[in-house]
C-alpha positions as CSV (number, residue, x, y, z in Angstrom):
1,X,-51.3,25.9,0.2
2,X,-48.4,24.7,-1.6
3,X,-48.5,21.3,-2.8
4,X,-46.8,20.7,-5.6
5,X,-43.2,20.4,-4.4
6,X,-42.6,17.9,-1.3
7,X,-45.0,17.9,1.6
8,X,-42.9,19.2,4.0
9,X,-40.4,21.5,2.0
10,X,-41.4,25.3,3.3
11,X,-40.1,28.1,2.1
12,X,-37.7,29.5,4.9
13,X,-38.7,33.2,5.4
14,X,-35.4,33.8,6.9
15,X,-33.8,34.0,3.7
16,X,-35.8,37.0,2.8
17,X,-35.3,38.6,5.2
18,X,-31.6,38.5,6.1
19,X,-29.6,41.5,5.7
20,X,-32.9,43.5,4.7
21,X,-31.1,47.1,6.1
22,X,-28.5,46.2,3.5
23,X,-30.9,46.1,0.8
24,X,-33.4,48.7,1.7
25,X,-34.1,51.6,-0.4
26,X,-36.0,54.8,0.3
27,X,-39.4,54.5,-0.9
28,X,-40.5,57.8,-2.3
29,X,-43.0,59.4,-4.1
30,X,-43.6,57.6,-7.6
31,X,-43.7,59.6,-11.0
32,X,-47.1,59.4,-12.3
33,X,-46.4,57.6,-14.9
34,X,-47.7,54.1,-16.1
35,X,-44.5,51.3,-14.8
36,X,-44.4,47.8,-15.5
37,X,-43.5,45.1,-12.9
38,X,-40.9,43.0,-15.5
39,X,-39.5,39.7,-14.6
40,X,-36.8,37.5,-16.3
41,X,-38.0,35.9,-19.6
42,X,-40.3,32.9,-19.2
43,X,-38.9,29.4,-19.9
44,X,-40.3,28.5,-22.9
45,X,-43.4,26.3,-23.1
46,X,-45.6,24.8,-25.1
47,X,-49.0,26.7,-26.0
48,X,-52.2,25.3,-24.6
49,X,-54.2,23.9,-27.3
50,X,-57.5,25.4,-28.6
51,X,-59.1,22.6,-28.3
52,X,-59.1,19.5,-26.1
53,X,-58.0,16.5,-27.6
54,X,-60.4,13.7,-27.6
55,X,-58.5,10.6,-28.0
56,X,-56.3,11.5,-25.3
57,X,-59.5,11.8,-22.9
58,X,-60.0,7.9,-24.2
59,X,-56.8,7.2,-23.5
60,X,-56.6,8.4,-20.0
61,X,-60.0,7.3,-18.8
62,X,-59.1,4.1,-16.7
63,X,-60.2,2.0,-13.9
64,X,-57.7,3.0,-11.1
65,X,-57.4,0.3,-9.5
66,X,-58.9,-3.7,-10.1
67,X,-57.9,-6.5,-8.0
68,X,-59.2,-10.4,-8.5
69,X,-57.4,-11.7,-5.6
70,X,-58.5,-11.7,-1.8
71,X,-62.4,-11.4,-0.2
72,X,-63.0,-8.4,-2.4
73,X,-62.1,-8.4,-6.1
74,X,-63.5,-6.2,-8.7
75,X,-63.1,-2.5,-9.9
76,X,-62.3,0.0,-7.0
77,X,-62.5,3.2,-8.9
78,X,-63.0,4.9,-12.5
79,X,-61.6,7.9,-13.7
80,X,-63.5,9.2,-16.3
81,X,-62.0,12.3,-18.3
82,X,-63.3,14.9,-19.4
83,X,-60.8,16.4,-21.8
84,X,-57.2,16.4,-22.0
85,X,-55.1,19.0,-23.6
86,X,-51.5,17.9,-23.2
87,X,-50.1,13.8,-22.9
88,X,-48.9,13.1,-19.2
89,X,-45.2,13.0,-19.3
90,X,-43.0,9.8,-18.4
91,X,-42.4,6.2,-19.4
92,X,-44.9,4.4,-22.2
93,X,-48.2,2.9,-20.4
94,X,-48.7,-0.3,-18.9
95,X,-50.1,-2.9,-22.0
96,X,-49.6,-0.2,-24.6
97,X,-51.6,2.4,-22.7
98,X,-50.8,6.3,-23.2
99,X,-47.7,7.8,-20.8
100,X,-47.9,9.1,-17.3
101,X,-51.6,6.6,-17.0
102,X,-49.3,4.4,-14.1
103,X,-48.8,7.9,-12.0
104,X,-52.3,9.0,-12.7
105,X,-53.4,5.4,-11.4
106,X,-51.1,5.9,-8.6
107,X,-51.6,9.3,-7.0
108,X,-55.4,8.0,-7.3
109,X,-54.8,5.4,-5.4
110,X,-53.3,7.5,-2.8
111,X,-56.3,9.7,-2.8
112,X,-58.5,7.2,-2.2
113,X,-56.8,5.3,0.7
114,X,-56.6,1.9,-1.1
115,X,-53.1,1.5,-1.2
116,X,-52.9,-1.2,0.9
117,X,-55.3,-3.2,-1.6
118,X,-53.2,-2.6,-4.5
119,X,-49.9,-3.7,-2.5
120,X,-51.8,-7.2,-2.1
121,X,-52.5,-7.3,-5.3
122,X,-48.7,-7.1,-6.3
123,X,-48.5,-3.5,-7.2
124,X,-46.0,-1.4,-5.8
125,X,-47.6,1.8,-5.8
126,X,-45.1,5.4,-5.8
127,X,-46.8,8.3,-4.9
128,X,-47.5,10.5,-2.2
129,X,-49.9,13.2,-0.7
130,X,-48.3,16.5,-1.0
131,X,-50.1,18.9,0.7
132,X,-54.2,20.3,1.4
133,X,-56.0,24.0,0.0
134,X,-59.0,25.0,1.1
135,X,-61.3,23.4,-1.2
136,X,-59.1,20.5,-2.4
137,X,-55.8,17.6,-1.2
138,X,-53.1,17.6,-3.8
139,X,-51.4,14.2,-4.5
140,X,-48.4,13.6,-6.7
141,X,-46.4,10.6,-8.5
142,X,-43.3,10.8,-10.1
143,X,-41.3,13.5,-11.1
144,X,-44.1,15.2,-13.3
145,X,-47.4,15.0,-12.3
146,X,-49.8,16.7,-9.7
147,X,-53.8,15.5,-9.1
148,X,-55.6,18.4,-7.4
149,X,-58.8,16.4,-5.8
150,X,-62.0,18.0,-5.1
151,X,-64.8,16.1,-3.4
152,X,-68.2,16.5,-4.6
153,X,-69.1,17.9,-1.5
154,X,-67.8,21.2,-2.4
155,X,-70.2,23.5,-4.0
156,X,-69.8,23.7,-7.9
157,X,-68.3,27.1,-8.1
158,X,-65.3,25.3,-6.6
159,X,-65.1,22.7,-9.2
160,X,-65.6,25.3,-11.8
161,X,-63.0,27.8,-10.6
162,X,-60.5,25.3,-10.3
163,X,-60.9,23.9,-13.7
164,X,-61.7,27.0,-15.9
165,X,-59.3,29.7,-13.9
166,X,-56.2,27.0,-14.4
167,X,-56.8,26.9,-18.0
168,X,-57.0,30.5,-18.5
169,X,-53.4,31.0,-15.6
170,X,-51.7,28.2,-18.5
171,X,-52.7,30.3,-21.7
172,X,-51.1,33.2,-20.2
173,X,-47.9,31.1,-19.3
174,X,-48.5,31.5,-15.8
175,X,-47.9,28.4,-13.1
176,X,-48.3,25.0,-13.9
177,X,-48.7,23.2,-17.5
178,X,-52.1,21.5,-17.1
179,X,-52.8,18.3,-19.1
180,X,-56.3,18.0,-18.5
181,X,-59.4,17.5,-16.0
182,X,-61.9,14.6,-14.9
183,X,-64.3,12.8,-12.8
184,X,-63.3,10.1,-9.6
185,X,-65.8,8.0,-8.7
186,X,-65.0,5.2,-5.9
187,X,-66.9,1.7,-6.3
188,X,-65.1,-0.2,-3.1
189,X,-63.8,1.1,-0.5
190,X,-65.4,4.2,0.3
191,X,-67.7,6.7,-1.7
192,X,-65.2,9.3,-2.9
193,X,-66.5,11.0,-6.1
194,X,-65.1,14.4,-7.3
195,X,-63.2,16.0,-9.9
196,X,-59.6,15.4,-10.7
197,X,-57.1,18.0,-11.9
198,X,-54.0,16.6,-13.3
199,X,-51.3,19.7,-13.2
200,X,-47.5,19.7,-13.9
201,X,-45.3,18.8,-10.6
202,X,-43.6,22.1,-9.5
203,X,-40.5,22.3,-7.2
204,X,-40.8,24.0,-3.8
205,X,-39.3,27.7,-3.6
206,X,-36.4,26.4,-1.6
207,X,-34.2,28.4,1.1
208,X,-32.7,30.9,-1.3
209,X,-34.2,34.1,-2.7
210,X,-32.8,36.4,-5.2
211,X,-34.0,40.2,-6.6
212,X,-34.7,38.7,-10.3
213,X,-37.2,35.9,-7.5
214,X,-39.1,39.3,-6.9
215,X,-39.6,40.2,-10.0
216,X,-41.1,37.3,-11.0
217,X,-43.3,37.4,-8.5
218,X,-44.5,40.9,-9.5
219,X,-44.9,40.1,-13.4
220,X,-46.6,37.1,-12.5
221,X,-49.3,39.4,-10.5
222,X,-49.1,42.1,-13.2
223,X,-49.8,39.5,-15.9
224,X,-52.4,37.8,-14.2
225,X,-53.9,41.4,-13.7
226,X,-55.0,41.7,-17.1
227,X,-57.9,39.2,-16.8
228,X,-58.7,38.9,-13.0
229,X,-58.1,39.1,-9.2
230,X,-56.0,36.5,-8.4
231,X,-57.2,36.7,-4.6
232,X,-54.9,34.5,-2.5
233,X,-51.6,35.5,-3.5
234,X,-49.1,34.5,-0.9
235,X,-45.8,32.7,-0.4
236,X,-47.4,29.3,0.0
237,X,-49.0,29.9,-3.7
238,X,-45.0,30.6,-5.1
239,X,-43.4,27.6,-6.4
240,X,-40.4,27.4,-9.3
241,X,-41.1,25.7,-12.7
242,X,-37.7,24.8,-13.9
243,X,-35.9,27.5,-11.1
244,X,-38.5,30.3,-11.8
245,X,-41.1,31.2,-8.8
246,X,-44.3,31.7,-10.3
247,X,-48.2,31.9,-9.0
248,X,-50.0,28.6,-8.5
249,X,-53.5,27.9,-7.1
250,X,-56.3,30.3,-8.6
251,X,-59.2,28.7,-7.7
252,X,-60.9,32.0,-5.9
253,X,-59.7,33.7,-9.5
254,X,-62.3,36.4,-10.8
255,X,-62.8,39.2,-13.2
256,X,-64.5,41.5,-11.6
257,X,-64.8,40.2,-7.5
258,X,-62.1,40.5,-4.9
259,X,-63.1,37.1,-2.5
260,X,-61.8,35.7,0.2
261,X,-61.8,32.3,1.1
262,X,-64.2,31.2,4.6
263,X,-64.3,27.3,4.8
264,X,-66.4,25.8,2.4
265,X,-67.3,29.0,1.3
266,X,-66.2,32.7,0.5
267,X,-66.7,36.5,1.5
268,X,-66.6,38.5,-2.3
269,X,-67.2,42.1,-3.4
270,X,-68.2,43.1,-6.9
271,X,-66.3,45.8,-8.6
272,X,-67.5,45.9,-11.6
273,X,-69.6,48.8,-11.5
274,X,-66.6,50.9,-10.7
275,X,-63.7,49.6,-12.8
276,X,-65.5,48.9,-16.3
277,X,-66.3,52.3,-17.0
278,X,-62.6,53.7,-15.9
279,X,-61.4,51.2,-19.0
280,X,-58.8,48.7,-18.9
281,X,-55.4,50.3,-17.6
282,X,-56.7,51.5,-14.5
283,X,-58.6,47.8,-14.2
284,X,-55.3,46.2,-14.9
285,X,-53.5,48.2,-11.7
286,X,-56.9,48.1,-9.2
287,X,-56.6,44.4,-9.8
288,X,-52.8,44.2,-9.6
289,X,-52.7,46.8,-6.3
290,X,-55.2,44.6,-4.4
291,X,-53.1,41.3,-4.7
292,X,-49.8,42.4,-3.9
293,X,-51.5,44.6,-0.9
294,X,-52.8,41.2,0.0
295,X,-49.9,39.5,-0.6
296,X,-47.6,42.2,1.9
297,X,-49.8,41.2,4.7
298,X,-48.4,37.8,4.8
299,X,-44.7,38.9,4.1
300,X,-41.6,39.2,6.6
301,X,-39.6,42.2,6.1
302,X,-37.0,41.9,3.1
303,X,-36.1,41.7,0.0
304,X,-39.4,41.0,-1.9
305,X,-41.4,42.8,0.7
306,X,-39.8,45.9,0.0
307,X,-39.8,45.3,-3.6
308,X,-43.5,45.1,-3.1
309,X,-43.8,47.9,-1.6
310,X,-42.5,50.0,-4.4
311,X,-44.5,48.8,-6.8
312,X,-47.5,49.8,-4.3
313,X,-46.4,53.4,-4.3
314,X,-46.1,53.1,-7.7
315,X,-49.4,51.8,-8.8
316,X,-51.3,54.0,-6.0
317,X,-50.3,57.4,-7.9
318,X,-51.7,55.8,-11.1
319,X,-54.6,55.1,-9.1
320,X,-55.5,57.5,-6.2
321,X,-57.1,60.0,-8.4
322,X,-59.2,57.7,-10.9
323,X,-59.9,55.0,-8.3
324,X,-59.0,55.5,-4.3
325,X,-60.9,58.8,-4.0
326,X,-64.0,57.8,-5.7
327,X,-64.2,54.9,-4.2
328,X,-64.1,56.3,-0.3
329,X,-66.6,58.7,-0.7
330,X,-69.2,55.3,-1.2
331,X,-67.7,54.4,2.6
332,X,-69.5,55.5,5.5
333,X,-66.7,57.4,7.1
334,X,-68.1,56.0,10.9
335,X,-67.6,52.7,9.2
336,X,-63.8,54.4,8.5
337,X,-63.2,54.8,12.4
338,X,-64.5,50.9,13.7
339,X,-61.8,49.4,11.8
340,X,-59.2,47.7,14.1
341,X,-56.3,48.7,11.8
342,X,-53.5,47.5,14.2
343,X,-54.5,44.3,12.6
344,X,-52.4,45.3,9.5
């Protein structure tokens, strides 16, 4: 879902589709030649480092929350990282502690429903719960940072995902900066324990959407193709870092295995077998073809529905020969007829 921005900013659909006839074009037969999907230049950013840092993960490891007034006093919580790549952003630490620790304290104690503990205690705690995915609530404080939670009761793959396919989207430049990763564990108050994500605050796609907006969109796919499946690409996985939409969310991220997500857990297929040995171009598009034909099946008609449309045509004659055939002659052709294809 998108949760980065403010809970209840949505993305008006309207906009994108207003005045589509205007904007149309005739969608015909692409060249079979290779095209890229090229969006404005990327703000610059800062690399993600090699290596984790390990005196940042000392610095940020905190109790979230101690009180020593009232019937119960004591430690609440512990966050314990695990490593940190990047200093949170904002105003020095409380007694000398490392910046950003007072917004990673208080989107915790959001999380974990203790607020009204830490108000008795004399804390004025600013943060707020921005929005829920399918494995895992978002909560943010400040202008800056975003804690993706994830309770232990999801299987580990989650965890993993979420952690390792975040790292990889940030070395490629793509959504947001993450400064690192670690573990909740609740001592009063409830029994929360789970993994925390700490992730740079985006902005919400707002009510406005522009041609150069599209192409983002597509080089952020196109990028993203050249190590996996992104598998839930849709509008609510769109927001802007510093006015430029890009992808967010890749937990259900994979090489090789187009998933989709079913409660706790998910429907995948394998495609290995067939890609690897057609080499890394026609990889590249397979993976880049299935995400936007995903992501049109979520769209209103307009601007960067259309725009997604010709990139389809486009990659399908780089791929209908090498890939497309091939592939339908492994699908029971009976199997062909019982799909209810109204449903696209």
């Amino acid at each position: 879902s998108s949760y980065f921005g403010p809970r209840h900013s949505k993305f008006d659909r309207r906009a994108m589709g207003a005045n589509a006839s205007s904007r149309c074009k005739t969608i015909g037969k692409a060249e079979k030649t290779e095209a890229k999907a090229e969006g404005p230049p990327r703000l610059p950013r800062d690399a993600l480092p090699e290596q984790p840092d390990p005196d940042l993960a000392i610095a940020y490891s905190c109790e979230v929350l101690r009180t020593k007034q009232g019937l119960i006093k004591g430690c609440w919580a512990n966050f314990e990282a695990g490593a940190f790549y990047r200093p949170l952003l904002g105003e020095a630490g409380e007694e000398g502690g490392p910046p950003g620790l007072r917004s990673l304290r208080h989107a915790l104690i959001v999380a974990l429903d203790i607020v009204r503990y830490a108000e008795k205690s004399g804390e004025v705690v600013e943060a707020d719960e921005l929005g829920e995915g399918s494995y895992a609530r978002v909560f943010g404080s400040g202008p800056d940072l975003a804690v993706k939670l994830i309770s232990e009761r999801e299987r580990p793959w989650v965890h993993k995902g979420a952690v390792e396919n975040s790292l990889k989207a940030d070395r490629l430049g793509i959504g947001p900066r993450i400064f690192g990763y670690g573990t909740v564990v609740q001592t009063l108050g409830g029994h929360f324990r789970g993994t925390a994500l700490l992730l740079e605050r985006l902005a919400p796609l707002g009510q406005s959407w522009t041609k150069a907006d599209s192409e983002s969109v597509l080089a952020d796919v196109a990028l993203l193709s050249t190590i996996g499946f992104h598998n839930d690409v849709k509008l609510p996985n769109v927001l802007r870092r510093a006015g430029r939409p890009t992808l967010i969310d890749f937990d259900l991220m994979s090489q090789w295995s187009c998933k989709v997500a079913v409660t706790s857990s998910c429907i995948e297929h394998d495609f290995q077998t067939l890609l690897e040995p057609l080499g890394e171009s026609h990889t590249r598009h397979f993976r880049e073809y299935y995400d936007l034909f995903v992501l049109t099946l979520t769209l209103p008609d307009g601007e960067l529905y259309r725009r997604v449309l010709e990139r389809l045509v486009e990659l399908w004659s780089l791929l209908e020969g090498a890939v497309f055939r091939p592939l339908m002659e492994t699908v029971d052709p009976e199997k062909l007829t019982a799909i209810d294809w109204s449903a696209l």
